[in-house]
C-alpha positions in Angstrom: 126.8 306.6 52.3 123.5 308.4 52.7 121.6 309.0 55.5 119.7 306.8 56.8 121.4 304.1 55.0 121.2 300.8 56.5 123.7 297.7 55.2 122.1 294.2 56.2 124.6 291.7 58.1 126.6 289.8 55.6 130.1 288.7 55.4 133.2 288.9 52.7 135.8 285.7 52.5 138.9 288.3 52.6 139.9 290.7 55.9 139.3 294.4 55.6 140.5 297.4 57.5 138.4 301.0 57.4 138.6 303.9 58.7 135.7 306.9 58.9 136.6 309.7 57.1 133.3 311.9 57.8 129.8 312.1 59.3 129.0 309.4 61.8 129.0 306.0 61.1 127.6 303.1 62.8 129.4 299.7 62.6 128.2 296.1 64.3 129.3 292.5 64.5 126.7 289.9 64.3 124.2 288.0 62.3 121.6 289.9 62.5 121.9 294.3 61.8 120.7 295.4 65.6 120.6 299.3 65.6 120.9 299.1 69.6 124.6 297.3 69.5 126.0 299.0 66.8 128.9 300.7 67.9 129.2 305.0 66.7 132.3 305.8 65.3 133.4 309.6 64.6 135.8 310.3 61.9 138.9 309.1 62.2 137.7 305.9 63.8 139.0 302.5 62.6 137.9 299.1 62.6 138.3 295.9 61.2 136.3 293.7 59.2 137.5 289.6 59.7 137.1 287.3 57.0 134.0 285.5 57.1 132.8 287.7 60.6 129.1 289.0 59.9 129.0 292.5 60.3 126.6 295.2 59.5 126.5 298.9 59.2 124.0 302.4 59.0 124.2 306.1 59.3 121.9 308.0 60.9 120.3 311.8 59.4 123.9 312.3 57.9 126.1 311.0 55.3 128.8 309.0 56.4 132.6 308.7 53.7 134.0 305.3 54.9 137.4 304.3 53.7 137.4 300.4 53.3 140.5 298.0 52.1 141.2 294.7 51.5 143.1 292.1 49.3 140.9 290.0 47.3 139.5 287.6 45.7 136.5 289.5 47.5 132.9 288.8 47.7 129.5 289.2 49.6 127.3 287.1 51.4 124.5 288.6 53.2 123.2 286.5 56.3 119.9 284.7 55.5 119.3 284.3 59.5 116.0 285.9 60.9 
């Protein structure tokens, strides 16, 4: 990802596993993307992403390489809440 990239909070119906490979990347669960409770995770970090759990993620003024895997079907649903 880019810097400065931010990901809006949104969903997928399957579970995922990822793991940073470089930069800094910052990675949150809720429905809303909140910079202050995202969580920063170096490389080598790994999280999880649970079916249907609202997450959302960003980088900061570097690029982030994120290694993300799941078993599909697969799909996205951004959260419409405000």
């Amino acid at each position: 990802m880019p810097p400065h990239t931010k990901i809006a909070a949104h969903t997928h119906r399957d579970d995922r596993s990822a793991v940073v490979v470089s930069g800094m990347w910052f990675f949150g669960y809720g429905d809303m993307a909140d910079e202050k409770s995202a969580k920063q995770l170096a490389p080598g970090s790994f999280y999880t992403e649970p079916a249907d759990a609202p997450h959302f993620a960003m980088t900061a003024d570097e690029p982030a390489v994120v290694y993300i895997t799941g078993q599909g079907p697969t799909d996205t649903h951004f959260s419409t809440s405000r």
